[in-house]
One Martini backbone bead per residue (centre of mass of N, CA, C, O) as a GRO file, in nm:
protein
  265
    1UNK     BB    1  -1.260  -0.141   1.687
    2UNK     BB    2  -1.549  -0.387   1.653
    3UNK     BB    3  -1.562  -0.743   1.532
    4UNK     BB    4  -1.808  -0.968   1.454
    5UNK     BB    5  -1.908  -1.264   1.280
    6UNK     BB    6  -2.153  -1.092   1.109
    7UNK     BB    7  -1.973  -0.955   0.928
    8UNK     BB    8  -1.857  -0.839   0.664
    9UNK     BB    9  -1.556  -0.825   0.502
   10UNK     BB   10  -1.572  -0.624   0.328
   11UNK     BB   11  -1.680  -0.404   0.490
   12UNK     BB   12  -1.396  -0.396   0.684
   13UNK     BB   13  -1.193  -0.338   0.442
   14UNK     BB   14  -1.301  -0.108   0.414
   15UNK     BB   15  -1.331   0.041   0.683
   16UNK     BB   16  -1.012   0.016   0.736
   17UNK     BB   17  -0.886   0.146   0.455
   18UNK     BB   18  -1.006   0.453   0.574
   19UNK     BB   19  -0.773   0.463   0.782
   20UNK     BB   20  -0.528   0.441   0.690
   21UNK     BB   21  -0.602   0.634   0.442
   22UNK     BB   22  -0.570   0.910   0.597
   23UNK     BB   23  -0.418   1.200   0.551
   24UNK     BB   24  -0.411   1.127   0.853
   25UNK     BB   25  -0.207   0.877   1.005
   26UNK     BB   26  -0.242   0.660   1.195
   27UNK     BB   27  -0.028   0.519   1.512
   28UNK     BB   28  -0.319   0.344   1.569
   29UNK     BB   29  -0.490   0.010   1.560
   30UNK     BB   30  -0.791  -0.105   1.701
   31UNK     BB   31  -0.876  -0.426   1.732
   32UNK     BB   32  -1.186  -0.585   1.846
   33UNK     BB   33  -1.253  -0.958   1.877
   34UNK     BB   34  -1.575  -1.060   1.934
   35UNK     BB   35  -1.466  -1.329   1.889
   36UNK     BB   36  -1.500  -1.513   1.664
   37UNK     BB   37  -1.472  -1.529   1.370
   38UNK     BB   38  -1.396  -1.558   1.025
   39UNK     BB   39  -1.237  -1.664   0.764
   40UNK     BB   40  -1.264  -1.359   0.647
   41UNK     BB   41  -1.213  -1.162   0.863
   42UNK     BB   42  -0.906  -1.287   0.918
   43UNK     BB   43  -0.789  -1.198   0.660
   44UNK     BB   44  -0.802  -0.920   0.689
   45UNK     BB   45  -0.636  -0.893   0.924
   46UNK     BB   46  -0.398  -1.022   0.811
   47UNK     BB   47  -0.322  -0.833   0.596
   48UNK     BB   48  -0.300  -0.562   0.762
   49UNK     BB   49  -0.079  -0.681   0.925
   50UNK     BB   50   0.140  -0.714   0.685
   51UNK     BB   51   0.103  -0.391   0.608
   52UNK     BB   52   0.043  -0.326   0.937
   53UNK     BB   53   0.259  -0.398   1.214
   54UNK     BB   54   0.307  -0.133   1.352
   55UNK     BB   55  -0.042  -0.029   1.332
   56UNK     BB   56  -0.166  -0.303   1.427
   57UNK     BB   57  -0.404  -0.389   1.688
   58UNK     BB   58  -0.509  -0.745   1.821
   59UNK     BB   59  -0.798  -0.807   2.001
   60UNK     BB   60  -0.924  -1.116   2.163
   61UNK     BB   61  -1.179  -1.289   2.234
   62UNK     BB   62  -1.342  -1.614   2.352
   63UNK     BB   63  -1.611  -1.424   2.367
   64UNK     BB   64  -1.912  -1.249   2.287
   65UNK     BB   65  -1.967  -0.926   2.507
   66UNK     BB   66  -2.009  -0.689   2.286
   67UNK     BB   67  -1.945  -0.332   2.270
   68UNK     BB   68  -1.900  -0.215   2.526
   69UNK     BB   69  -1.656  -0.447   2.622
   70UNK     BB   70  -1.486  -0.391   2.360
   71UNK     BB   71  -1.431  -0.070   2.392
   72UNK     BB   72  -1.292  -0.143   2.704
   73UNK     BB   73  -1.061  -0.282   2.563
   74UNK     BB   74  -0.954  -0.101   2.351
   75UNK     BB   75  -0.943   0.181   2.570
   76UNK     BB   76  -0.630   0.021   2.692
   77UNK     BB   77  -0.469  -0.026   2.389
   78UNK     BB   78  -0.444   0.282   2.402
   79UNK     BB   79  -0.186   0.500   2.368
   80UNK     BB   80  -0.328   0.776   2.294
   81UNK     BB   81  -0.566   1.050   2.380
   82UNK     BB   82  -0.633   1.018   2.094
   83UNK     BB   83  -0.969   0.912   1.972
   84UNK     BB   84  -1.136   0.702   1.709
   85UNK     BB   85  -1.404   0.593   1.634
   86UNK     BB   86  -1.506   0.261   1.477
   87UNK     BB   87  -1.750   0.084   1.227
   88UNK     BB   88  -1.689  -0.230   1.073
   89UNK     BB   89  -1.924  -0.090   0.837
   90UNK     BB   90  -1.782   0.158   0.696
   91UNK     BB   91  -1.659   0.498   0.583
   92UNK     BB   92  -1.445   0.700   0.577
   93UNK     BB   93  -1.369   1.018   0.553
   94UNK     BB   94  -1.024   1.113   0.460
   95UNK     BB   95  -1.062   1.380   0.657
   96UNK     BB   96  -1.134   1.322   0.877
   97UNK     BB   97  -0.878   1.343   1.099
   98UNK     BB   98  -0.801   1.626   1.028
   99UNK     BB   99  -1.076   1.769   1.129
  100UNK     BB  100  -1.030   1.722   1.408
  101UNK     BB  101  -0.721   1.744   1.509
  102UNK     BB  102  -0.780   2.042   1.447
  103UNK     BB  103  -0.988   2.100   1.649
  104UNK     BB  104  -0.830   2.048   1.897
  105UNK     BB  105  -0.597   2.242   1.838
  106UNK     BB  106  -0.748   2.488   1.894
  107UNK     BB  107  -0.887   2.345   2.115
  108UNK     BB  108  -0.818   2.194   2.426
  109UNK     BB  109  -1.068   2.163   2.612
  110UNK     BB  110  -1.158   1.939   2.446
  111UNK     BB  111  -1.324   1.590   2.418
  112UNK     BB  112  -1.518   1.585   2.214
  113UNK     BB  113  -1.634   1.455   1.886
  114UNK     BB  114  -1.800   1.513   1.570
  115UNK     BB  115  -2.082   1.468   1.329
  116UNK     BB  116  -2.178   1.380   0.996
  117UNK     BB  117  -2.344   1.174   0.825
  118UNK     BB  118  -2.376   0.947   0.525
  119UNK     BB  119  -2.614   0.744   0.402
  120UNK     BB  120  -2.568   0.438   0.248
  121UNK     BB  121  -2.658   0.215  -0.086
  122UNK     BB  122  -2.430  -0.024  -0.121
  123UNK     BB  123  -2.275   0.235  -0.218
  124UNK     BB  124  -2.175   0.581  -0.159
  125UNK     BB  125  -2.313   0.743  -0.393
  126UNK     BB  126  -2.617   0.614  -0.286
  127UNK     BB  127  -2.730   0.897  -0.113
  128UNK     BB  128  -3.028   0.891   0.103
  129UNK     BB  129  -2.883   1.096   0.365
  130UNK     BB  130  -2.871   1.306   0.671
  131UNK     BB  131  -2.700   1.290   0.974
  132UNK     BB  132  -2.759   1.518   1.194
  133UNK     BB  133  -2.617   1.723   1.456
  134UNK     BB  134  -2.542   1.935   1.701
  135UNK     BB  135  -2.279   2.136   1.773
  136UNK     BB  136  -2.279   2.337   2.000
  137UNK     BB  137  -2.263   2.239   2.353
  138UNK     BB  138  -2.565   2.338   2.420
  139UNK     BB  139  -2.711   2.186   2.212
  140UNK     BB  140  -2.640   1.918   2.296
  141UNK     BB  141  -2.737   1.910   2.606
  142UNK     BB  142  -3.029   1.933   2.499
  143UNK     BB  143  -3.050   1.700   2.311
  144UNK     BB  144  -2.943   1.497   2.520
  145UNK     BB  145  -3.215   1.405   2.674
  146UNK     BB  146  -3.319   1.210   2.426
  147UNK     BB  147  -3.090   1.223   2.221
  148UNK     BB  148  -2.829   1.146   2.061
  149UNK     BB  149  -2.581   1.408   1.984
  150UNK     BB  150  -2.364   1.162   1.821
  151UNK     BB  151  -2.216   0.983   1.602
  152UNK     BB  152  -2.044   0.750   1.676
  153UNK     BB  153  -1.849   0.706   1.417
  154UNK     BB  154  -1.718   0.988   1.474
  155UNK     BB  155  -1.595   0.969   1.709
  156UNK     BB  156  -1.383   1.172   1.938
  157UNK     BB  157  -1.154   1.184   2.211
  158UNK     BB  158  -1.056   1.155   2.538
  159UNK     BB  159  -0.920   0.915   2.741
  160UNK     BB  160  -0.906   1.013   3.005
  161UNK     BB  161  -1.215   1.105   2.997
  162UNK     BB  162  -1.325   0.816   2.956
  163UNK     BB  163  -1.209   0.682   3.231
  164UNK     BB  164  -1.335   0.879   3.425
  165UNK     BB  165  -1.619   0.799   3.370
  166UNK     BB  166  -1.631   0.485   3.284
  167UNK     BB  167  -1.668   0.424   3.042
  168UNK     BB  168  -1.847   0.158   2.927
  169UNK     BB  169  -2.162  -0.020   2.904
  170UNK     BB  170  -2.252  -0.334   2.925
  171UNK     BB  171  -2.428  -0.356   2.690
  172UNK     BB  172  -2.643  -0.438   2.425
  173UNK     BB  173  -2.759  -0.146   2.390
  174UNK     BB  174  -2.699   0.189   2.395
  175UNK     BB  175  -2.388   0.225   2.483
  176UNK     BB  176  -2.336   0.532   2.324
  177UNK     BB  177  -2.489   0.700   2.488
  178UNK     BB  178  -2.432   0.637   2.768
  179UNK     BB  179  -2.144   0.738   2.709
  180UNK     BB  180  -2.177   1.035   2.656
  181UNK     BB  181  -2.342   1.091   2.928
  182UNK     BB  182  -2.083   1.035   3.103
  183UNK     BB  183  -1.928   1.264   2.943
  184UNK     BB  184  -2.106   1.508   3.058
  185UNK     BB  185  -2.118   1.471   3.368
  186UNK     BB  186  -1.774   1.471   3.357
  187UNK     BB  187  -1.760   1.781   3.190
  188UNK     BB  188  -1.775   1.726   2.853
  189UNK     BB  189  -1.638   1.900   2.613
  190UNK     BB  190  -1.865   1.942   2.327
  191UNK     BB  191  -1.864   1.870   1.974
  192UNK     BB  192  -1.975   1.918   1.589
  193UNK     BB  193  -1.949   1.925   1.297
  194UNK     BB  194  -2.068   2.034   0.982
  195UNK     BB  195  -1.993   1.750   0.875
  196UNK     BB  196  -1.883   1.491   0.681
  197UNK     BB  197  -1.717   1.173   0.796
  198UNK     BB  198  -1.936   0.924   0.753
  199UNK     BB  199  -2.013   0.626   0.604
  200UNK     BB  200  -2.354   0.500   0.672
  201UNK     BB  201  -2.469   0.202   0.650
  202UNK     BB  202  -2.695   0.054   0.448
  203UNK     BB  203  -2.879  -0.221   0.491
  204UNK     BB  204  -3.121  -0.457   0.485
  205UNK     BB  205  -3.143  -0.468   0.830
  206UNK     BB  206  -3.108  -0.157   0.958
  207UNK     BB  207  -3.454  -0.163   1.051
  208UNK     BB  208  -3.448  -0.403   1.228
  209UNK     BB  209  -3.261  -0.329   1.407
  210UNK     BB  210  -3.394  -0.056   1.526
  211UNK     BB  211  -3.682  -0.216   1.603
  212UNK     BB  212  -3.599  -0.419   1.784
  213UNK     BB  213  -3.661  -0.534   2.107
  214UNK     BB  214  -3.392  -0.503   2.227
  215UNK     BB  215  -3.333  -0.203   2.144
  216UNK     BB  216  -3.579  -0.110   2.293
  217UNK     BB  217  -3.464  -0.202   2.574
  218UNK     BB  218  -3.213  -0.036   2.573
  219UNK     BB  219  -3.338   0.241   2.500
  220UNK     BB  220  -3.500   0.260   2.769
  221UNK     BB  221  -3.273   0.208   2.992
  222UNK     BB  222  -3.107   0.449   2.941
  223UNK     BB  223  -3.340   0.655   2.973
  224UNK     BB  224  -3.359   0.580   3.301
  225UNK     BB  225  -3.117   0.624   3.395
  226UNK     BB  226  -3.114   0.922   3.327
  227UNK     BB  227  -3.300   0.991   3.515
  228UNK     BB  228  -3.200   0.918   3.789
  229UNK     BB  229  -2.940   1.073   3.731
  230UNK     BB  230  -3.100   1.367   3.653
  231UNK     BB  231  -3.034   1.441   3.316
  232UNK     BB  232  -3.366   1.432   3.283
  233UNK     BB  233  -3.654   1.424   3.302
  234UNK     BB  234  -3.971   1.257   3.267
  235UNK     BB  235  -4.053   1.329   2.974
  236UNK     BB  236  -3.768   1.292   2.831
  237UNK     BB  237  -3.818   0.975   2.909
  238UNK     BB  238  -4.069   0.913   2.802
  239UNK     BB  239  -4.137   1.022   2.476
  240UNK     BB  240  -3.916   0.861   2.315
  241UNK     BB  241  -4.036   0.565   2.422
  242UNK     BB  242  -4.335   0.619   2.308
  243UNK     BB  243  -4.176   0.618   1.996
  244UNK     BB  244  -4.032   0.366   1.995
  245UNK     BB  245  -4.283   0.168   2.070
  246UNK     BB  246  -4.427   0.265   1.803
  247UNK     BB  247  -4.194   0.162   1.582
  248UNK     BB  248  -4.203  -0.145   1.695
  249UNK     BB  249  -4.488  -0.169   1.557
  250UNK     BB  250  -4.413  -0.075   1.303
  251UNK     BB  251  -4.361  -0.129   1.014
  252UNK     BB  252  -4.055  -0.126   0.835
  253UNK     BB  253  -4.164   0.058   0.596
  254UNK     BB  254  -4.259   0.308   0.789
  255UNK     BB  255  -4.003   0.336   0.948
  256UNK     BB  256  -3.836   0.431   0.683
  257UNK     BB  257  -4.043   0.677   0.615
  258UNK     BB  258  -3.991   0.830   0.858
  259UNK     BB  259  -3.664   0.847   0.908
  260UNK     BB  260  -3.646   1.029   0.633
  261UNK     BB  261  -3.861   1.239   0.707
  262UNK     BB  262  -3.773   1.351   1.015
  263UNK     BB  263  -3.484   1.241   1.102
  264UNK     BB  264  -3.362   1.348   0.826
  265UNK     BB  265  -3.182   1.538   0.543
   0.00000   0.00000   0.00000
């Protein structure tokens, strides 16, 4: 998990603690401090070092480098094989890592898991969508052309598997997507569970963050990028950013009815 200054405190404490306190609990928490923190997130980690001293790793940056630069600070930091991604404002459901680490002990092949996410306003109980994703390693394949076919913060991973593949692009957008495609190439085994493994804050910015000019251009650029590479035709990758800049151009109220009628179920 990477957290920087502008995260809210109580979110990242309720993320913390969903970690924690999973039915199958962690034997190591890798937090990295994305530049200085403030007063608020520093208590947060302060509380958990204090609770979890012997789980509980801390590695601070001395300026904000992005999340995919922090990603691959953390994924140095991490004892373990097996990796679980989470974002500094979700959720896990508490069996998230317990049906992962089951899914991987019955496949040894496997390399990466997912799952699908429950977004959420305010409250967790106040759930305004699923936001599903293809299950079984062809049809990721196949979707994974144009769109992202992983919900980032459930992601489960195989470090080895990462590291072969150049872990992530020091993106400031779309560096998820991007790991993904490199872990596809780099030949690995793909699925994602048919469950809800976290719940995923939508928050009062949540669509003007999915649809600003710079998200468009990282949007843009890592499916250039997946294009030169030979992973999608040129429709795959023209199709998606001319829908992307249509999103960008159309206001945001417009934007959220389109997300939840289309995009999600």
């Amino acid at each position: 998990m990477s957290v920087y200054n502008k995260e809210k405190a109580e979110f990242f404490r309720l993320s913390l603690k969903s970690m924690f306190e999973q039915t199958c609990p962690p034997e190591q928490v890798v937090v990295v401090c994305d530049g200085p923190l403030t007063k608020g997130l520093n208590e947060v980690l302060k509380y958990f070092q204090i609770k979890y001293p012997k789980i509980l790793t801390i590695h601070r940056l001395q300026e904000n480098r992005g999340t995919g630069y922090a990603a691959n600070e953390g994924l140095k930091l991490c004892r373990n094989e097996l990796i679980a991604k989470m974002d500094s404002d979700d959720i896990s459901y508490a069996d998230r890592c317990e049906k992962q680490l089951a899914e991987f002990a019955k496949n040894p092949f496997l390399d990466m898991l997912g799952g699908y996410v429950s977004e959420f306003e305010g409250d967790v109980s106040n759930e305004k969508a699923i936001k599903k994703v293809p299950i079984t390693h062809e049809e990721i394949l196949q979707y994974a052309r144009r769109r992202n076919p992983f919900n980032n913060q459930t992601l489960m991973y195989k470090k080895s598997k990462a590291i072969r593949c150049g872990g992530y692009t020091c993106n400031t957008r779309c560096e998820d997507y991007d790991f993904i495609t490199k872990m596809i190439l780099s030949g690995a085994k793909c699925e994602n569970l048919p469950d809800c493994l976290v719940h995923y804050r939508l928050d009062a910015g949540a669509y003007e963050r999915r649809k600003n000019w710079k998200n468009t251009v990282g949007f843009v650029s890592v499916r250039y990028r997946n294009w030169r590479r030979g992973f999608c035709s040129f429709s795959d990758f023209l199709i998606p950013c001319i829908a992307q800049i249509g999103l960008f151009l159309l206001p945001v109220s417009v934007t959220k009815k389109l997300y939840l009628k289309f995009l999600r179920k």
